[in-house]
N, C-alpha and C positions, 0 to 999 in steps of 0.2 A: 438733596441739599439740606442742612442743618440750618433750624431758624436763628438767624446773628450772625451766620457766616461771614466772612469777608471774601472779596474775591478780587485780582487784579481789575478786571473790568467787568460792567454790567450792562450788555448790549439788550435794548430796550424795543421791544419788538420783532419780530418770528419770520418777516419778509424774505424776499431774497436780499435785499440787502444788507439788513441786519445779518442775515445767516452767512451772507460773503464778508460781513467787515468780524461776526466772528471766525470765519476759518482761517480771516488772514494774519487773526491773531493767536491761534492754536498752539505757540510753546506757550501761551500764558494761563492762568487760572479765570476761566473766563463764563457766565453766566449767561443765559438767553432767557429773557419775559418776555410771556404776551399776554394778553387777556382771552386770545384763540383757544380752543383745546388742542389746535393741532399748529405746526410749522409749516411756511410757506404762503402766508397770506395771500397774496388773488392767485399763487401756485395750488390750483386744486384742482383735482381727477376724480371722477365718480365713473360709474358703470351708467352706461343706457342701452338696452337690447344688448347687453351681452357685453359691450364694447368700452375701452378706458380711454374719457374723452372729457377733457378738460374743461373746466367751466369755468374759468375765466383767461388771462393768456394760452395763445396754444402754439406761440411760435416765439424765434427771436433772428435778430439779424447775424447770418453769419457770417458776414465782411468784415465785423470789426471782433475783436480779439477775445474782450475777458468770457462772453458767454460761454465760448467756447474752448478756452481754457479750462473754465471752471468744471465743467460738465466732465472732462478729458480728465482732469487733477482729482475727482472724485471719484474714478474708477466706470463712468458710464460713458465714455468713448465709443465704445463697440452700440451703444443703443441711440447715437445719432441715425436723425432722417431727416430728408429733404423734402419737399413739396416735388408729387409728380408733378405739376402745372404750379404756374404762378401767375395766368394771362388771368384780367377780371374786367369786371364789365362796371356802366353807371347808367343806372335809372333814366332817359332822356329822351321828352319828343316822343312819349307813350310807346318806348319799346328798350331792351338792354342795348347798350351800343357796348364797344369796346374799347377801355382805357387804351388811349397812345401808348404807345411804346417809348418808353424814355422821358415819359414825363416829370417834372422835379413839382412836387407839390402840387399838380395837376396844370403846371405851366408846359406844354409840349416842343416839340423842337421845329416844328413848322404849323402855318396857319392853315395846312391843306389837312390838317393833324383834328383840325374839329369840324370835317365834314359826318354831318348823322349825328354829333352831338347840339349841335349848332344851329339858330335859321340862318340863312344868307345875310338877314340882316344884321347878326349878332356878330358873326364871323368876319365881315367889312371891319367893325367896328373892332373888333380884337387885332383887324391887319393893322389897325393904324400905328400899333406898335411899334412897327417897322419903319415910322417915318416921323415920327413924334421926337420933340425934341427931347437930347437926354435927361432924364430923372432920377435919382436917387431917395437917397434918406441917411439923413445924418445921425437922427438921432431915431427911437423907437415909434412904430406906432400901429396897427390894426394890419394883419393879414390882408384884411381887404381894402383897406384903403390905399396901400403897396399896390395891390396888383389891380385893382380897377379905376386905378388913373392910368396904368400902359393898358390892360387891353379888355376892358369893361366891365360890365355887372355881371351879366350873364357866365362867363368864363371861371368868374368868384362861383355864381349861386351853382351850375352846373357840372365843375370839376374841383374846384380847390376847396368851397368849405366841405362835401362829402366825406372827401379826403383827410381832413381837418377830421371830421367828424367819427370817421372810422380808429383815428390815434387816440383824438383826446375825448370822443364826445363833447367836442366843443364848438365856436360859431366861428367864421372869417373875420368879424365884425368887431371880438370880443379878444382873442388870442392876440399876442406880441408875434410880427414880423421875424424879431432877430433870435427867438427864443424857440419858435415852432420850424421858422421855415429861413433860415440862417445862409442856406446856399441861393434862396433869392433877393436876401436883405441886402447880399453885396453886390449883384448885378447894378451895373451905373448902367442907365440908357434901355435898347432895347429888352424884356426878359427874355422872347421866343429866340432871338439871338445868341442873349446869355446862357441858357439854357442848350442853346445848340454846341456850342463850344465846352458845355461841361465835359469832360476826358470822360470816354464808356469805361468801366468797368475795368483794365487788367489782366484779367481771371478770367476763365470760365466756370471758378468756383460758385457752387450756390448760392444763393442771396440769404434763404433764410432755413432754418432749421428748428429739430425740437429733440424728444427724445422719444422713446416708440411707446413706454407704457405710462405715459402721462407728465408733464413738468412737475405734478407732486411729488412723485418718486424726486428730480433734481432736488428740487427743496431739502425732502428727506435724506440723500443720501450727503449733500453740504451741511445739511447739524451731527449728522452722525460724522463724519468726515471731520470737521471741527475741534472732535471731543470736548465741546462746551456742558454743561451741565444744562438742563430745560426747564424752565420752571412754568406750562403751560394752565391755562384755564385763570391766571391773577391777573389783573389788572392794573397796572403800576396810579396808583392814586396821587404821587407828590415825589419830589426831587428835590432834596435838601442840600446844602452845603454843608461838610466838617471840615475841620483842622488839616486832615488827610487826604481827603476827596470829598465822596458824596453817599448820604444816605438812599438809597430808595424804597419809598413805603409802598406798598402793593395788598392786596386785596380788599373786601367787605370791611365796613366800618367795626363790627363784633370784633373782626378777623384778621385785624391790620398787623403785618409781619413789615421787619425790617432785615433789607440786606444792607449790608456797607462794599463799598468798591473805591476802590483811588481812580478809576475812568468810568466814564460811562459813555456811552454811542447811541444817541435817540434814532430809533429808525423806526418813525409813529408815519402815520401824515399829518396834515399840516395844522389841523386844528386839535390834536390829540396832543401836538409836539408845543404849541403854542402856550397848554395848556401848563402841561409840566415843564416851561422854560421861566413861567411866571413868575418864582423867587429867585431862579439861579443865573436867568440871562435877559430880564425883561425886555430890551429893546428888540432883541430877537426873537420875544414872544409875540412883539405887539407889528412884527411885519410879520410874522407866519399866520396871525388872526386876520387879514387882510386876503391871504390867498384861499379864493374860492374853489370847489369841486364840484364834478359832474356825476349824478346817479344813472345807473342805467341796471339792463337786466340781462341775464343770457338765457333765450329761449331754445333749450337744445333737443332736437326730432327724430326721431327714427322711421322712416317711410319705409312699407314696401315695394323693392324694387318695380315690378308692374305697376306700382302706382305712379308711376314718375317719368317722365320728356328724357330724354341724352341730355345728360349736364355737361354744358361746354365752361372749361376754366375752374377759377378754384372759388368764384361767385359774385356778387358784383355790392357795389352803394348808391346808397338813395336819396337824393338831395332833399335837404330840409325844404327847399320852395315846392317839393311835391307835394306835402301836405300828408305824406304817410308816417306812418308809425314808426314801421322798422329804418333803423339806417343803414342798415348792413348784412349782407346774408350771407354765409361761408358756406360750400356746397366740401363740407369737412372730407366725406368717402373717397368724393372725386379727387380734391389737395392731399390728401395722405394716403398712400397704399394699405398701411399696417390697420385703416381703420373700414379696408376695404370689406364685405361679409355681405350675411343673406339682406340683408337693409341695408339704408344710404342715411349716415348720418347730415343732417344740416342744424348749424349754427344761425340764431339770429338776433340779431342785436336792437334793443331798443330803449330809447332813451337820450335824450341831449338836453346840453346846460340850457336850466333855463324853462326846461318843458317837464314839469316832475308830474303832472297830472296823467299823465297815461301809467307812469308807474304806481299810482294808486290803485292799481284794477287789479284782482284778485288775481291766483295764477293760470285759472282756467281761460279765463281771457286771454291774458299774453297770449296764450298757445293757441287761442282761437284766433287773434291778429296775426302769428306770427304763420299760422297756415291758412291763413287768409292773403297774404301775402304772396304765399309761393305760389297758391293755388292760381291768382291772378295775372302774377309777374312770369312768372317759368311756366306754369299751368300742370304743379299737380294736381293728383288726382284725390280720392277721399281723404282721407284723414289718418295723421300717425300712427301708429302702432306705441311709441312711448314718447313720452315729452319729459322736461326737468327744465324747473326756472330757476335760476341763480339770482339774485339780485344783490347789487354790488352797490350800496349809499356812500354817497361821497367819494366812489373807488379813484374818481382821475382828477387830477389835480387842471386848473385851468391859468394857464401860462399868460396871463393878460399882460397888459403893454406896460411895460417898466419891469419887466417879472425878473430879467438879470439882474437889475440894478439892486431889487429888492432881495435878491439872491447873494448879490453880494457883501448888502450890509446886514444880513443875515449870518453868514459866515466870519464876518468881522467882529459881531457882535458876540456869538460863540467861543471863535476864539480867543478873546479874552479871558477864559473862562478856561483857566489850566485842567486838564484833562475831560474837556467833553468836545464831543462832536454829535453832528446830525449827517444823517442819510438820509437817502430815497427817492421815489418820486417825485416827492418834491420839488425837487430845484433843478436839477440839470438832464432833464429827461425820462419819460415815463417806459422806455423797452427796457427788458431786462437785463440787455447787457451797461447800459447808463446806470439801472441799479445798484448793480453788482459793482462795478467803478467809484460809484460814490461812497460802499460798502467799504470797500479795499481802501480808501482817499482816507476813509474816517478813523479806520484803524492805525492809518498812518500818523496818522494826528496825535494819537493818545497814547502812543509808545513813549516819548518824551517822559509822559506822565508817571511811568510807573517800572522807572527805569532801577526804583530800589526793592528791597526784599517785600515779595507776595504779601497781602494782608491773611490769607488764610493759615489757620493754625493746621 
């Protein structure tokens, strides 16, 4: 890239969805910054014991279309994989019990569905669901306070914020009903009813998938795929308005380069986007500065085999009222075949909104929590053979109560603003296939804009 270039568009950020809203814009002359070195933002793969195992997403849903689309349009179709197992387990009553079957947000489809997770007493109290008068919600408000007016505290602190906790690293308490958990927001009356009438499934297609040598490879093969140009390791510093479109200044204050572009597509998060929307879109700077995120860390282990119990499932979560560290443990060898070998990979997750102080502890700790953990919950035996701590600041956005509403004068706000769009996790979903959707949404936006001859010479 030539310093003063101009480009049709300048997608601002290295994500997956930045890297999807540029491939869907690929007949144009199109530019990709990050302040990253590399593409693919929480898409990253590293080796442990040998093995290409991702260190932050490692999976995606495969019921719904663009994931897998995209994956298929970029030429890595043939390197789809499924989860052998996808049964998991939660923390409960001092032993792992086993997530129901067909639970929607950790609402089950019968009350016989929390025996072992449950006391007697808790579970009475979760029947009364079934007899309570009908209840709704018109307008937004707390995960938990939806669902522990039909069937109590316990059913919250025990299955649904875990659950909760596992997506966004976030609380029951704190998250938006119609934003997180949107197929229980519309249940009028009982949930465990509501819940029972949800239509199974269709299919016997898999639920969710990934790709065999790691999502960064996906990442990578959609920039390349693209034909964007990369402009990785700058930092976009400020986003100007011109006559034509927009400036954007990028790197070190010595070192400040400017591109021009007639569109641009921020796909930052929310307090990065916030940042550079500050002269070009202020009212949609000053509700993206409002939305919070969750830090957390990935402590990822290689055991060996004789160290280790029969892993039943693909691993389970740990409710915040436990009072443990980790919230989430993926027993990765056991869920993926390709990552099967002379060790057993395990994933564990640590960190929620709100709790940053265990993420203070050096990395040796982690690893000394995070096999402190298994060694107590599953019961292995000494100690790793390799560890790698990932830690992910600010990685998940927290979906709090009014978060559409701010989502959508967010979007209003923008589009007043001929040729820019935002993506991402941000607004309408933290999986990757949501990503990738808002990616494809944004590029749709900014075609309008740059519908006359290229600015590049």
């Amino acid at each position: 890239m030539r310093a003063g270039a101009g480009y049709d568009v300048v997608v601002i950020g290295a994500g997956i969805a930045g890297l999807a809203a540029a491939h869907a814009l690929s007949d144009l002359d199109v530019l990709v910054i990050d302040g990253a070195k590399q593409v693919g933002g929480k898409l990253r793969t590293s080796a442990v014991a040998g093995l290409a195992v991702d260190e932050g997403a490692e999976t995606f849903l495969a019921r719904v279309p663009e994931a897998i689309d995209l994956v298929t349009r970029v030429g890595l179709g043939a390197e789809l994989v499924h989860p052998t197992t996808t049964s998991a387990a939660v923390w409960a009553r001092g032993g792992l019990r086993p997530i129901p079957r067909g639970t929607v947000f950790g609402v089950p489809r019968s009350v016989r569905s929390f025996d072992g997770i449950l006391r007697p007493d808790e579970i009475a109290r979760a029947g009364l669901d079934l007899v309570l008068p009908p209840t709704g919600s018109e307008g937004d408000e707390s995960v938990r306070s939806f669902v522990q007016r039909r069937l109590g505290a316990a059913v919250v602190d025990r299955l649904v914020d875990p659950l909760l906790g596992g997506v966004y690293a976030g609380r029951a308490e704190e998250l938006s009903v119609r934003a997180t958990a949107p197929q229980l927001a519309g249940i009028r009356g009982s949930l465990i009813r509501g819940v029972a009438r949800t239509p199974a499934p269709s299919t016997d297609a898999p639920v969710f998938a990934t790709v065999r040598a790691g999502l960064a490879t996906f990442a990578a093969a959609v920039a390349s795929a693209s034909g964007a140009d990369l402009l990785l390791g700058r930092l976009v510093r400020r986003l100007e308005r011109t006559p034509d479109g927009f400036r954007v200044v990028h790197g070190p204050t010595p070192d400040e380069q400017v591109v021009e572009a007639r569109a641009v597509v921020v796909a930052v998060p929310a307090v990065a986007a916030s940042r550079l929307l500050r002269e070009v879109a202020p009212a949609a700077a000053g509700e993206l500065g409002s939305i919070d995120a969750a830090s957390m860390a990935i402590v990822t282990t290689a055991w060996r085999r004789s160290d280790l119990p029969e892993l039943a499932g693909s691993g389970y979560l740990v409710p915040a009222v436990s009072g443990r560290p980790v919230k989430a443990v993926t027993f990765a060898s056991a869920k993926w075949a390709h990552l099967h070998g002379d060790v057993a990979v395990v994933r564990c997750s640590i960190g929620r909104y709100g709790d940053t102080a265990v993420l203070h502890r050096d990395d040796a700790e982690l690893v000394a929590l995070a096999a402190d953990e298994l060694r107590e919950t599953v019961g292995f035996r000494r100690a790793p053979v390799e560890a790698r701590v990932t830690r992910w600041g600010g990685a998940l956005p927290q979906y709090a109560v009014g978060h559409l509403d701010r989502v959508r004068r967010i979007r209003d706000a923008v589009s007043a603003v001929p040729g820019l769009a935002v993506c991402g996790a941000t607004y309408e979903g933290v999986g990757i296939p949501a990503c990738i959707r808002t990616g494809q949404h944004a590029a749709a936006q900014v075609r309008a804009r740059i519908a006359g001859p290229t600015l590049r010479p």
